[in-house]
C-alpha positions in Angstrom: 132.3 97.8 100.3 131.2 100.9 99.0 129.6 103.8 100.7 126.0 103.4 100.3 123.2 104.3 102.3 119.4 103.7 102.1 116.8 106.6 102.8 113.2 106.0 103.3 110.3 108.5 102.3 106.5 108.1 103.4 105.4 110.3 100.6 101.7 111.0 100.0 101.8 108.6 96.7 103.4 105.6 99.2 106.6 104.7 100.5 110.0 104.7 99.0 113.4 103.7 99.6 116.4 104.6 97.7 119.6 103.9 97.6 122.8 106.7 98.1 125.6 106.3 96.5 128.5 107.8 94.8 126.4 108.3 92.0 123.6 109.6 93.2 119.9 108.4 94.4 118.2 105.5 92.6 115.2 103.1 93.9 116.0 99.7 96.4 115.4 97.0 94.1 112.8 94.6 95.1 112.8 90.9 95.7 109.5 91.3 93.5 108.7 93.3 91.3 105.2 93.5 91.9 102.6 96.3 92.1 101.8 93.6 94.9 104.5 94.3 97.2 106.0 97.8 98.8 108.4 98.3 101.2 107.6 99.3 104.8 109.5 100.1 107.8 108.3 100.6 111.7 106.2 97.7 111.6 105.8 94.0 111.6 104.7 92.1 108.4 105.3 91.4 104.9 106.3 95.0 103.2 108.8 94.8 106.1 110.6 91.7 105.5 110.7 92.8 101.9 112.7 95.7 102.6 115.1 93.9 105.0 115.8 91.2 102.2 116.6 94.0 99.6 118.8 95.7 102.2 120.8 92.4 102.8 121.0 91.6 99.2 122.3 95.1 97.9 124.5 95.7 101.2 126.1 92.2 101.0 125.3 91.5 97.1 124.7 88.0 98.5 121.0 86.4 97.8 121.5 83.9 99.7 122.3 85.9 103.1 119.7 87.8 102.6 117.6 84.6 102.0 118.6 83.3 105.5 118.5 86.6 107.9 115.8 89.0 106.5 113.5 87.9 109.0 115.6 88.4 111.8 116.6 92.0 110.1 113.2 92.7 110.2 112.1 92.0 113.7 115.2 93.6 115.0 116.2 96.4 112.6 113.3 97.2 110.2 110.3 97.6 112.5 111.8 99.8 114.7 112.5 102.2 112.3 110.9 105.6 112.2 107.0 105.4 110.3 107.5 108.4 108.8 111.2 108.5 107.2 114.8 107.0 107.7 118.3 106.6 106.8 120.5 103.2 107.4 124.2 103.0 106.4 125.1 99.6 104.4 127.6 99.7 107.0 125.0 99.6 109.9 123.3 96.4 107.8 126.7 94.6 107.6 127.8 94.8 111.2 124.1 93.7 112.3 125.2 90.9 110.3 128.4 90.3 111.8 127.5 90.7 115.2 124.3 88.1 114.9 124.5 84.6 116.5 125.6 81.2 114.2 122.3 80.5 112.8 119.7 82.9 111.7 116.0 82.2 113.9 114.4 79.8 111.3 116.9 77.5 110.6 
């Protein structure tokens, strides 16, 4: 796995998240892409589960992990996360993974 990281900005214009990598910044893709949907972090609800199925898929590269646990990511990871801004190691999404039980919550 490479080193990547994700940093998330509440900006004035709306929220961001963007992936850091070896070569450089770019934007978290989207499940979506809708104007629709946005990412949001340090809450419960949609924008959140969003981001934590675009941090499975892009720390895993594996749609269909990120199918089964982003609500469980979310609850536990995602809504806890600082409002205002943060920074999460793929790492840090991978061994959340690895230490989670058999079965994600909805199955």
């Amino acid at each position: 796995m490479t080193r990547r990281a994700y940093r998330g900005e509440h900006l004035p214009t709306g929220r961001r998240v963007y992936v850091l990598g070896p070569d450089g910044a770019e934007r978290l893709v989207p499940r979506r892409r809708s104007s629709r949907w946005s990412y949001s972090w340090g809450c419960h609800g949609a924008g959140s589960q969003e981001l934590a199925w675009a941090l499975i898929r892009d720390a895993t590269g594996d749609r269909q992990l990120a199918d089964d646990w982003y609500l469980d990511l979310s609850i536990e990871i995602v809504s806890r996360l600082p409002s205002d801004e943060f920074e999460l190691r793929a790492s840090d999404v991978a061994t959340w993974l690895d230490a989670s039980p058999l079965y994600p919550s909805d199955a």
